[in-house]
C-alpha positions as CSV (number, residue, x, y, z in Angstrom):
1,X,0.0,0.0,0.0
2,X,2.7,2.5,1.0
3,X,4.4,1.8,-2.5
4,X,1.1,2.7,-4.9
5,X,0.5,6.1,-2.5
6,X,4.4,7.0,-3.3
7,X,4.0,5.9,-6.8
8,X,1.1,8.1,-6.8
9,X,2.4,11.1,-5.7
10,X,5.6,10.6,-7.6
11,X,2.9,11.0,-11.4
12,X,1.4,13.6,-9.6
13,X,4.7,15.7,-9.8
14,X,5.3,14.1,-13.2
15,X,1.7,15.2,-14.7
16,X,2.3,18.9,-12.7
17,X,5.8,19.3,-14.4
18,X,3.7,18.3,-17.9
19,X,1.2,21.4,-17.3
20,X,3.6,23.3,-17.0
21,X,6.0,22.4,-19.7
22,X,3.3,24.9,-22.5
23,X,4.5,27.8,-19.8
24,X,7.8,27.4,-19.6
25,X,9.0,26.2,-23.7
26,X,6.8,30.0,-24.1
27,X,8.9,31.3,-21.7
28,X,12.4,30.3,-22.7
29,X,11.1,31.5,-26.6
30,X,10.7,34.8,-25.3
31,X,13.8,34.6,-22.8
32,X,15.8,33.3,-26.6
33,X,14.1,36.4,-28.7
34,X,15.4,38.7,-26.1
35,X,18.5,37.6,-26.2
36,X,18.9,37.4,-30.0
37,X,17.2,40.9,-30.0
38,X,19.8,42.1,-27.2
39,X,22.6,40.6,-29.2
40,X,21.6,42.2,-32.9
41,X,21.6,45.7,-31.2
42,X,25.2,45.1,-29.8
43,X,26.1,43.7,-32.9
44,X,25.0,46.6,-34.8
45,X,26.4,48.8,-32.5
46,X,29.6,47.2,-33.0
47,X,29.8,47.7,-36.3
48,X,28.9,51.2,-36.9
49,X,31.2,52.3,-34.0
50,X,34.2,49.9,-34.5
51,X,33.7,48.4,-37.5
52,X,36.8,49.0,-40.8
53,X,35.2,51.4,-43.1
54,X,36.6,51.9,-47.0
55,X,34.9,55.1,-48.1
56,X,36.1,58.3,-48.8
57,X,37.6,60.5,-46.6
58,X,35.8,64.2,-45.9
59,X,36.7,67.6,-44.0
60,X,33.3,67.8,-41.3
61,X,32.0,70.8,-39.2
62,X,31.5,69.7,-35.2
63,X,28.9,71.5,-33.4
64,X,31.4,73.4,-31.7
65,X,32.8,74.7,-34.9
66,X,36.4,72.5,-35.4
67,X,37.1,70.4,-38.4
68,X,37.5,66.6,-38.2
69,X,38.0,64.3,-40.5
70,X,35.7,61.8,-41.5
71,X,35.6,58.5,-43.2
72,X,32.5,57.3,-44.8
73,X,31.1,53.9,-45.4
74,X,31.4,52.0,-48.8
75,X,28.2,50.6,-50.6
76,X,28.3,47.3,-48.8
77,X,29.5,48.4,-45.5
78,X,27.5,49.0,-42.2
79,X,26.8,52.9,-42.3
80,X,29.6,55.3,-40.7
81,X,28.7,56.6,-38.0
82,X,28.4,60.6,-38.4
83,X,26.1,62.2,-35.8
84,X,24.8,59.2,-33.8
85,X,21.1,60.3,-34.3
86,X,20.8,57.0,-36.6
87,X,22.7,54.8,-34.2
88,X,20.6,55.7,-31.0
89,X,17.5,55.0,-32.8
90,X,18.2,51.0,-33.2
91,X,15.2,49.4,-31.0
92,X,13.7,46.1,-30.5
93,X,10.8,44.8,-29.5
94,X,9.8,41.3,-28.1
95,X,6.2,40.6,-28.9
96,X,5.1,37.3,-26.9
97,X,7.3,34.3,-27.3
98,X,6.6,34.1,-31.4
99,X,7.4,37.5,-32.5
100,X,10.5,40.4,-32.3
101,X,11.4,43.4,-34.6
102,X,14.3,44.9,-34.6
103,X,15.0,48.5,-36.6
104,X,15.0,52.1,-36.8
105,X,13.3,53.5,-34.3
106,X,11.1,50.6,-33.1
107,X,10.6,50.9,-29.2
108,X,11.5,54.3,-28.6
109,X,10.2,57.4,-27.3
110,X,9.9,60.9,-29.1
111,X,13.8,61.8,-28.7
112,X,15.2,58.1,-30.3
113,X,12.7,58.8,-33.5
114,X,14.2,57.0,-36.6
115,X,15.3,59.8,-38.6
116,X,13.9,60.5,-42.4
117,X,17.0,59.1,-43.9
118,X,17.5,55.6,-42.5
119,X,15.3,53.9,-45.0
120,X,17.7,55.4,-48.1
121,X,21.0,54.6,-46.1
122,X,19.7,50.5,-45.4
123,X,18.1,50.4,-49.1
124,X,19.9,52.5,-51.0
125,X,18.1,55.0,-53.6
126,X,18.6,55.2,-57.1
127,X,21.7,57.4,-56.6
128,X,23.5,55.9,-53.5
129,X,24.0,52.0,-52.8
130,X,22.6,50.4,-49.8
131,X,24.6,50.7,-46.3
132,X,23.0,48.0,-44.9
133,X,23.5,48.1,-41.0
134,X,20.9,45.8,-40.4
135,X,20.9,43.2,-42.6
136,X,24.8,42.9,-41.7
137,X,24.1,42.5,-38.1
138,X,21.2,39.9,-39.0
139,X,23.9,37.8,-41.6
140,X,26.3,37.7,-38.6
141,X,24.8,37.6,-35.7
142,X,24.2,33.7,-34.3
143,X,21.0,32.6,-33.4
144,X,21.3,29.1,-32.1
145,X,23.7,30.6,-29.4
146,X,21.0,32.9,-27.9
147,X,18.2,30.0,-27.2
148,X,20.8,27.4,-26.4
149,X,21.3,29.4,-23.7
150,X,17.9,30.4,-22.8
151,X,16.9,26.6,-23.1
152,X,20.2,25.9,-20.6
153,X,19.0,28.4,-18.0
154,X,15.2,26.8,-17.6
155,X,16.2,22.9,-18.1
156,X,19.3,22.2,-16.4
C-alpha cells in the first residue's frame, strides 16, 4: 500500500511538471528572442562604431565649430557613424514568445525617433547604394547561441 501512495504522488509531480511544460518552452522562446534581440543591437552597434570602413575621406564641421576628418562607409558596408542620431535610434521589441522586430526606431520614445533618412541609407536609392546596418548585423549575428542558452537556463 505504501508503494502505490508513493507511486502516486511521484505521477502527480510528473503530470504537474507536464502542465507546466506549454509555460515554460513559451517562456524560454521569449527569454531566446530577447537575447537574439539584445545581441543584434550590440552587434550593430559594434559595427557602426568599430567596424573598418573603406569610403572616402571628408573635411566635417563639429557642433562646436572645429574640423574633423571623416571617413564614410562604402556601398556594402554598415553605415559610418556621423552624428549618432541613426545609431541611437536601433530598437527592439519582443512581442510574446513568437514575434520580435528589430529597426530604426522601433521601441523608442519621441527623442530616439528613426530619422527620415534611415530607410535610403539601409536600401539604398537610385543614386547611392545600400549601407545595410541591419541586414549585416542579422547575416552575422548567431542565433542558435541565444536560445541554447535560454533553453540551458530553464532545463538544467
Amino acid at each position: 500500500m505504501f508503494f502505490g501512495v508513493r507511486e502516486d504522488q511521484n505521477n502527480n509531480v510528473v503530470f504537474r511538471e507536464a502542465d507546466q511544460m506549454p509555460t515554460r518552452l513559451q517562456q524560454v522562446f521569449r527569454r531566446g528572442l530577447l537575447n537574439y534581440m539584445q545581441g543584434l543591437k550590440k552587434r550593430a552597434n559594434h559595427e557602426i562604431l568599430h567596424g573598418k570602413k573603406s569610403g572616402r575621406v571628408y573635411m566635417v564641421r563639429t557642433a562646436t565649430g572645429r574640423r574633423k576628418r571623416h571617413r564614410s562607409s562604402a556601398p556594402g558596408e554598415t553605415h559610418a557613424n556621423l552624428t549618432g542620431r541613426l545609431r541611437k535610434s536601433l530598437g527592439w521589441k519582443v512581442h510574446g514568445y513568437e514575434r520580435a522586430e528589430f529597426g530604426y526606431g522601433v521601441a523608442s520614445n519621441a527623442e530616439n525617433v528613426a530619422p527620415f533618412y534611415a530607410p535610403f541609407l539601409e536600401f539604398g536609392t537610385r543614386r547611392m547604394l545600400a549601407r545595410p546596418t541591419l541586414q549585416n548585423a542579422i547575416a552575422k549575428e548567431e542565433v542558435e547561441g541565444h536560445f541554447d542558452r535560454a533553453f540551458d537556463a530553464e532545463f538544467r
